[in-house]
C-alpha positions as a printed NumPy array, in Angstrom:
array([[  51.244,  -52.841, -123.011],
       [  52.698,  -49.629, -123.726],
       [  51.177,  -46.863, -120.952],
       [  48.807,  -44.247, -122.039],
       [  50.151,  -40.807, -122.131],
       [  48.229,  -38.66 , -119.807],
       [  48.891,  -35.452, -121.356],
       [  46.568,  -33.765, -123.393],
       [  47.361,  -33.841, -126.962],
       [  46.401,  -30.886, -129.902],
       [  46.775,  -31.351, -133.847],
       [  49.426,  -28.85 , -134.641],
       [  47.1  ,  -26.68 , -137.065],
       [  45.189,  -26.168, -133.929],
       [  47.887,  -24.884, -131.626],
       [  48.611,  -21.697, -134.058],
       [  52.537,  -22.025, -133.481],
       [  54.58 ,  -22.878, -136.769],
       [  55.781,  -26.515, -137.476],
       [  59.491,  -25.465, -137.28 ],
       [  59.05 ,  -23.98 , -134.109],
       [  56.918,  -26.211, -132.506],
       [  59.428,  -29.242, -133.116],
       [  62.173,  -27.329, -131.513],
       [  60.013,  -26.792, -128.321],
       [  57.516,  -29.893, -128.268],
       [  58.585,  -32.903, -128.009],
       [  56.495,  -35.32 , -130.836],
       [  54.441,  -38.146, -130.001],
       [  54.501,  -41.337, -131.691],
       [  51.193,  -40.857, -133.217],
       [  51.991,  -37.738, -134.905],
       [  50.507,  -35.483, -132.669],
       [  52.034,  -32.461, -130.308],
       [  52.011,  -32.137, -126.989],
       [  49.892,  -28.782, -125.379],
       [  52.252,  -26.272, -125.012],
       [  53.336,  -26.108, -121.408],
       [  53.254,  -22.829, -118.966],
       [  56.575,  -22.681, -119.153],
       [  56.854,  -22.333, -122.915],
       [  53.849,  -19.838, -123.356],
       [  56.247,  -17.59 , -120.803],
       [  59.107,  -17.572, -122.688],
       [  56.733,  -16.1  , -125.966],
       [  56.225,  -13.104, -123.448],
       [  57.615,   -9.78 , -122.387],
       [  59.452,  -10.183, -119.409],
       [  57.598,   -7.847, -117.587],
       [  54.41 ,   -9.364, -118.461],
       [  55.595,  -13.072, -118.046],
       [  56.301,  -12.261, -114.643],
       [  52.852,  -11.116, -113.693],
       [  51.015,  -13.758, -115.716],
       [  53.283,  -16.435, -113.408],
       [  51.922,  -15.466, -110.461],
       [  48.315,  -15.615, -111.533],
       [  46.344,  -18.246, -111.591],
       [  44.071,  -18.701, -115.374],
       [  40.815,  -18.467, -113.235],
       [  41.845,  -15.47 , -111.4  ],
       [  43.544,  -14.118, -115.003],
       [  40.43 ,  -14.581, -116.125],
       [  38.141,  -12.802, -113.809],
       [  40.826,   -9.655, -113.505],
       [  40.139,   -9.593, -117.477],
       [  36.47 ,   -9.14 , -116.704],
       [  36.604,   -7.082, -114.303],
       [  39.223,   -4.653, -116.293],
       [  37.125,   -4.699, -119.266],
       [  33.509,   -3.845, -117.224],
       [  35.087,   -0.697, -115.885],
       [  36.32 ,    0.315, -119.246],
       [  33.103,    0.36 , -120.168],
       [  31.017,    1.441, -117.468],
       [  31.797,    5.256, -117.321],
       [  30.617,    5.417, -120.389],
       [  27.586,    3.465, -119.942],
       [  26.48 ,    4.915, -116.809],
       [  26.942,    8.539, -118.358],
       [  24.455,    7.971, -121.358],
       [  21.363,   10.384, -121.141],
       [  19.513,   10.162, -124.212],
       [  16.467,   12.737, -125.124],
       [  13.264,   11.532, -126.3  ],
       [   9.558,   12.852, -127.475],
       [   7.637,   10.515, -127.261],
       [   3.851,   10.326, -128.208],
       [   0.993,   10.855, -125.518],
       [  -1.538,    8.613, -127.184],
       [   0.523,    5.551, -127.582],
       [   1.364,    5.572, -124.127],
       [  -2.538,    5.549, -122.927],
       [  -3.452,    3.833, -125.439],
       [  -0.998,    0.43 , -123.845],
       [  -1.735,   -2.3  , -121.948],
       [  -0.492,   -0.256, -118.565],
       [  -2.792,    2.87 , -119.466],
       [  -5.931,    1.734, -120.236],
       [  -5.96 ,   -0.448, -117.385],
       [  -3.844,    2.073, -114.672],
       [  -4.981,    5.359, -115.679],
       [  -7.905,    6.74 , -113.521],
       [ -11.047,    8.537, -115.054],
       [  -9.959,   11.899, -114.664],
       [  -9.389,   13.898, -118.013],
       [  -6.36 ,   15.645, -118.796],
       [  -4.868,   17.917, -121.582],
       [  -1.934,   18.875, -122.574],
       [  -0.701,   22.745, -123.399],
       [  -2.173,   23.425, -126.73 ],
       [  -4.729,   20.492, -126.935],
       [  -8.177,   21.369, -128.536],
       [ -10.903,   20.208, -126.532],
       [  -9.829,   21.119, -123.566],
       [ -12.498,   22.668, -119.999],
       [ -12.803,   25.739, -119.26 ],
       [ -11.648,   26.289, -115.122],
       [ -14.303,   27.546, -112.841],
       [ -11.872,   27.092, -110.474],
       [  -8.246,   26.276, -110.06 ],
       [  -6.966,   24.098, -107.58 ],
       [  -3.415,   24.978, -108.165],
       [  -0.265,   23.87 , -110.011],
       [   0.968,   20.274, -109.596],
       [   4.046,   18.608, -110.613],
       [   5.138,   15.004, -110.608],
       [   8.099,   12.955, -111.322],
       [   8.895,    9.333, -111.766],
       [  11.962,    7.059, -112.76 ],
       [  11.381,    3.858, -113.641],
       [  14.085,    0.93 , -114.216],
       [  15.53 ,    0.992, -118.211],
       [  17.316,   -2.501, -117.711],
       [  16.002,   -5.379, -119.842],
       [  13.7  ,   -2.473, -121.909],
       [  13.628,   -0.755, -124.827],
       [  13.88 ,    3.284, -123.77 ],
       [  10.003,    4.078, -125.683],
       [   9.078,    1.271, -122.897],
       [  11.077,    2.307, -120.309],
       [   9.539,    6.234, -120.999],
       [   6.148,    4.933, -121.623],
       [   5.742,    3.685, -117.565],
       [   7.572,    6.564, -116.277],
       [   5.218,    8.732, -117.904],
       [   2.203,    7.1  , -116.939],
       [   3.376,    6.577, -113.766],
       [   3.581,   10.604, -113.297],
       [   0.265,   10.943, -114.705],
       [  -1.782,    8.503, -111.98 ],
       [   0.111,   10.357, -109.455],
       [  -1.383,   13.826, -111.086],
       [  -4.631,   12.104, -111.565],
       [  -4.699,   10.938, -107.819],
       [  -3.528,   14.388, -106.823],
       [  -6.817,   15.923, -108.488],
       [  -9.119,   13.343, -107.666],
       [  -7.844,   13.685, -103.48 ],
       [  -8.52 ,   17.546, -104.117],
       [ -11.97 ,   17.063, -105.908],
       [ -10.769,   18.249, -109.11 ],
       [ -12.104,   17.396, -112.392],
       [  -9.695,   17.709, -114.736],
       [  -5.774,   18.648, -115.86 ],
       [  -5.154,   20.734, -118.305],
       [  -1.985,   22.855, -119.069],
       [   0.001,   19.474, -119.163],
       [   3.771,   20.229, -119.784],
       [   7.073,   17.925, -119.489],
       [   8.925,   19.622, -116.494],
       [  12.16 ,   16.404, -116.647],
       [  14.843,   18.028, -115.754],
       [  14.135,   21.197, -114.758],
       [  13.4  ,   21.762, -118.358],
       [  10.111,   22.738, -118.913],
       [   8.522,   21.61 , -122.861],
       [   5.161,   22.016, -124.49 ],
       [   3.565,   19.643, -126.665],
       [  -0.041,   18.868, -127.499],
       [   0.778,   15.117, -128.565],
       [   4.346,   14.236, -127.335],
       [   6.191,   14.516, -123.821],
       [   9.449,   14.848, -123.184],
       [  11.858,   11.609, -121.354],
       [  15.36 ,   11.476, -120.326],
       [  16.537,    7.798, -120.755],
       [  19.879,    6.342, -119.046],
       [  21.602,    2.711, -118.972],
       [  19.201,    1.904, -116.368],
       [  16.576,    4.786, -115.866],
       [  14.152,    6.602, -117.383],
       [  12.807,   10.04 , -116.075],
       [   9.813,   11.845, -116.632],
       [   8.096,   14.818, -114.759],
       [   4.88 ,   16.187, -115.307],
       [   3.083,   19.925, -114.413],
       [  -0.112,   20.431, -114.525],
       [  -3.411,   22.69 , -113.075],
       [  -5.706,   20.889, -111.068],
       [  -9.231,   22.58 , -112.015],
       [ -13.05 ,   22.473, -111.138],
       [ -15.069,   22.868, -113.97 ],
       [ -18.465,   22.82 , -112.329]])
């Protein structure tokens, strides 16, 4: 009984190397079939100065310098993305997280109708939070950072007897916005920022 070749063997469509060609290189089976082109071979189909480096690399360690080249072509860029958003106040405490995290102490943005008058003022708060954007959608992602730097007001006034917030402003940033129905995020790759300012009052 004839012995089984051990090689690996490819239909010639599937190789991508012309017919002509191949025959000079390959040698042919007796089934019909080509032989897998051999390291040696694939070399020769290369710049020299590129054929030298590919010899000395193994395809599993080729493969994970390919990786890694292609991640930091890409990460600068990535990393650098800072995209501004206004988002709406009343979605976010309207959510799952804010009707069940916010505490019961009122607030109001700049320009909201409605809001106390102070009978006294407990000062001017501010409070920032990042939250993780990875695996999120940047709305959700600014959603919990906002909320997040509300409780923290909210705690701040409750600690200091307060009864409300009103004057509510985005401070992210440094930059300072006013809104009576939206706030103001800064969403990365993988963070979301929001800051909040706000006066603590009494009201009775």
């Amino acid at each position: 009984m004839a012995r089984k070749s051990s090689m690996k063997m490819l239909d010639l469509r599937r190789v991508g190397v012309t017919p002509t060609l191949k025959k000079r290189q390959m040698k042919k089976s007796r089934n019909g079939l080509f032989q897998q082109p051999t390291k040696a071979y694939l070399l020769e189909q290369l710049p020299m100065k590129h054929a030298t480096v590919v010899s000395l690399i193994r395809p599993p360690v080729l493969a994970a310098v390919v990786v890694s080249w292609l991640l930091l072509a890409v990460a600068p860029h990535t990393s650098a993305r800072e995209t501004e958003h206004f988002f709406e106040v009343s979605q976010a405490v309207t959510s799952k997280l804010g009707r069940t995290r916010l505490l019961e102490v009122p607030f109001y943005m700049k320009g909201q109708e409605g809001a106390p008058e102070a009978t006294q003022s407990l000062g001017t708060w501010t409070q920032e939070r990042s939250t993780r954007g990875v695996m999120r959608t940047d709305k959700t992602s600014c959603d919990v950072a906002f909320l997040s730097a509300l409780i923290a007001l909210q705690e701040s006034a409750k600690k200091d007897g307060a009864d409300a917030i009103v004057n509510l402003v985005s401070a992210t940033r440094g930059k300072t916005t006013e809104s009576p129905t939206h706030y103001r995020c800064i969403s990365g790759a993988t963070i979301a920022h929001v800051a909040l300012t706000g006066d603590i009052i009494k009201t009775r």
